[in-house]
C-alpha positions in Angstrom: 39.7 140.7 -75.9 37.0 143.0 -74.6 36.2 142.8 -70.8 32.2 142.4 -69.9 30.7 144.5 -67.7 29.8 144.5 -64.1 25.8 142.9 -64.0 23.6 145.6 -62.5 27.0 147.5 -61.3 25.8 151.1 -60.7 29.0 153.9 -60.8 29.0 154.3 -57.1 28.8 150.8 -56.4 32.0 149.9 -58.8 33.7 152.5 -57.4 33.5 151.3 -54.2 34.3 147.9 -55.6 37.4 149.1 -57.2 38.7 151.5 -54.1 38.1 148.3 -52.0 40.1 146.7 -54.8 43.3 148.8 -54.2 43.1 149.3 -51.0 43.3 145.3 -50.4 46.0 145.2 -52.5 48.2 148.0 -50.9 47.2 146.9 -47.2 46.3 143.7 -47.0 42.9 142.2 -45.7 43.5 143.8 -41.9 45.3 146.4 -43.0 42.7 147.8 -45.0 39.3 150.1 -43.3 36.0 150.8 -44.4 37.1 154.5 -43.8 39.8 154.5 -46.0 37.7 152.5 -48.6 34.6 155.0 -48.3 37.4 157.7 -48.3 38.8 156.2 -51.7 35.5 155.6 -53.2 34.7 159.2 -52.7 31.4 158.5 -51.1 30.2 158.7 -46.8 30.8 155.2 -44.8 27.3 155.0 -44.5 27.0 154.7 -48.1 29.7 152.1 -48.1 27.7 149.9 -45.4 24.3 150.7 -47.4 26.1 149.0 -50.9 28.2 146.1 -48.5 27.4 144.9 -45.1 31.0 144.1 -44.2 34.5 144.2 -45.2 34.3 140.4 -46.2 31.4 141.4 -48.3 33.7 143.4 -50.1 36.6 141.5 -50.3 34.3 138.8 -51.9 33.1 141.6 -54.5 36.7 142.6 -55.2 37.4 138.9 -55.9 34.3 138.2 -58.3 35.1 141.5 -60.5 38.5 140.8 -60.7 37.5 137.3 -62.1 34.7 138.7 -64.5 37.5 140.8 -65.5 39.3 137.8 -67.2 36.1 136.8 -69.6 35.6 138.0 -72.4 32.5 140.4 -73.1 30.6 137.8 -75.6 31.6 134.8 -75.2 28.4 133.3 -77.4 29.7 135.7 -80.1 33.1 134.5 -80.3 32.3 130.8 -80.0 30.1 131.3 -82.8 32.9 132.7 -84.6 35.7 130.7 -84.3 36.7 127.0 -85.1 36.3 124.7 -81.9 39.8 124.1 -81.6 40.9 128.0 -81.4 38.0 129.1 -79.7 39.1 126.5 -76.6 43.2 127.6 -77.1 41.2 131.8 -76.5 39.3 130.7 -73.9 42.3 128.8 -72.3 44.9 132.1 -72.9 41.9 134.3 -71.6 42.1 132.4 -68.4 45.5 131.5 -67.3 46.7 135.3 -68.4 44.2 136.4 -66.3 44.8 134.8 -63.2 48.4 134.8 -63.6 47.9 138.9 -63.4 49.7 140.2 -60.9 46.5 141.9 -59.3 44.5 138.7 -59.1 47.6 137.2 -58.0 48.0 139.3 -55.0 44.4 139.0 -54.2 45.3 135.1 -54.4 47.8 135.7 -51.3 46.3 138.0 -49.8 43.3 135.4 -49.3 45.8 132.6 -48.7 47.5 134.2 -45.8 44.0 135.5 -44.1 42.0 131.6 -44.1 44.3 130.1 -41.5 43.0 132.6 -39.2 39.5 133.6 -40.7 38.3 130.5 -42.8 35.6 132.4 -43.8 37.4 134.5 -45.8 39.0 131.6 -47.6 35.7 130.2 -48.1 34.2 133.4 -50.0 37.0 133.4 -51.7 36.5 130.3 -53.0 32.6 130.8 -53.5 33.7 133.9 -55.5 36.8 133.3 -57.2 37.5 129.6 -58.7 33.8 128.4 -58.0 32.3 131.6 -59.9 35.1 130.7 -62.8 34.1 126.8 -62.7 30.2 127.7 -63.2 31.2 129.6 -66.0 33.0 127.9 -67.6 30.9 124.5 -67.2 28.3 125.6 -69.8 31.0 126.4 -72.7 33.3 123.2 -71.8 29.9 121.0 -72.4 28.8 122.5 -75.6 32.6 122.1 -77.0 32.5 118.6 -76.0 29.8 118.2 -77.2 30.3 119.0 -80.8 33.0 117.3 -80.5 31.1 113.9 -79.6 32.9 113.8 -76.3 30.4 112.6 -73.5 31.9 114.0 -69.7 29.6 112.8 -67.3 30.9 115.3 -64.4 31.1 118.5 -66.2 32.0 120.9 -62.8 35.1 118.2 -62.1 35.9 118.1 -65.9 36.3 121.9 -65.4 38.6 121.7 -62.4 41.2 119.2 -64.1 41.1 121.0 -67.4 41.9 124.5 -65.3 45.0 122.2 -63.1 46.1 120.8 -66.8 46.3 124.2 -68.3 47.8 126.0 -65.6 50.2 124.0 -63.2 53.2 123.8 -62.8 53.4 127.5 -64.2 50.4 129.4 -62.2 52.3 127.4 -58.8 55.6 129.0 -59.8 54.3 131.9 -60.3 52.3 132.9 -57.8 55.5 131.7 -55.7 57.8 134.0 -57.1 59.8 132.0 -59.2 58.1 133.0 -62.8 60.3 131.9 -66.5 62.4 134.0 -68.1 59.9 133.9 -71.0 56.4 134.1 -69.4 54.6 134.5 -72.6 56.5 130.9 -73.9 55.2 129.2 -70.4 52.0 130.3 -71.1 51.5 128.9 -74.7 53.8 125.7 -73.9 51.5 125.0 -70.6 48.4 125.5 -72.8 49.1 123.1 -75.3 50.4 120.4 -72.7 46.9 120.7 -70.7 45.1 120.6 -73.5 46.3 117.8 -75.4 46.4 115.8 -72.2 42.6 117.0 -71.6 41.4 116.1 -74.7 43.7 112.4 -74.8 42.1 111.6 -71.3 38.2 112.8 -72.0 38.4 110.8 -76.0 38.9 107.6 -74.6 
């Protein structure tokens, strides 16, 4: 699947984003400066503080592209286009492939290890990475139930069990180091199993 674009992303901005990106990921939250991310970027540290106020600003932006990086570009479009039952088995692939990437996996630790000692940090990265995924996914999980005549009276909750029954155990293991031998097996066995048990516990 395509990958949507950045909203109102100008180059300079999503370079910074992306230099900010890498440099995260080879240094770690302390590890990394607004020098060597300005440096990176290509651009003046002034530029980087006119685009992002802080480094947690931009942690947060690294966080929220990586995540918009797992949607596809039209998701109207391919809803439109597909049978409900395959269209919720792509949009279920789409996400647990994409966070089980090994970039938005690192990102994952690296905000893990930095909220015991700066909560805010865990807190953006909450507000940026599985909240941001939650409210968009809401919308598409309430017009498939719908169709389907399936009334969910909490949709944002319904959106954070379907994510746990679709990904754990396997994102857990993962993300711990202890992946299958046969990822892409996990991935379509964990799928089915979250999805069946989903649908069995919202059709009652």
């Amino acid at each position: 699947m395509a990958k949507p674009p950045s909203p109102a992303r100008d180059a300079k901005e999503a370079a910074i984003i992306a230099a900010a990106r890498a440099t995260f990921l080879a240094h770690g939250y302390d590890g990394a400066s607004m020098d060597e991310i300005a440096l990176a970027a290509s651009v003046s540290k002034r530029t980087v503080y006119n685009r992002f106020r802080s480094k947690e600003e931009l942690f947060a932006a690294a966080i929220e592209e990586t995540c918009r990086a797992i949607l596809p570009v039209d998701i109207a479009a391919i809803e439109a286009s597909l049978p409900t039952d395959q269209f919720v088995r792509e949009m279920a692939h789409a996400f647990l492939e994409g966070i089980l990437a090994p970039e938005a996996l690192a990102l994952r630790r690296i905000a893990a290890f930095e909220a015991g000692r700066n909560p805010a940090l865990g807190r953006s990265y909450l507000e940026h990475g599985p909240a941001f995924m939650a409210a968009t996914f809401a919308p598409i999980l309430e017009r498939t139930a719908k169709r389907e005549g399936i009334r969910i009276a909490d949709v944002e909750t319904a959106v954070y069990q379907l994510g746990a029954l679709i990904s754990e155990p396997l994102y857990t293991e993962v993300l711990l180091g202890a992946p299958p031998r046969d990822i892409k097996q996990a991935i379509n066995d964990q799928i089915e199993r979250g999805l069946d048990a989903f649908w069995r516990i919202y059709s009652r």
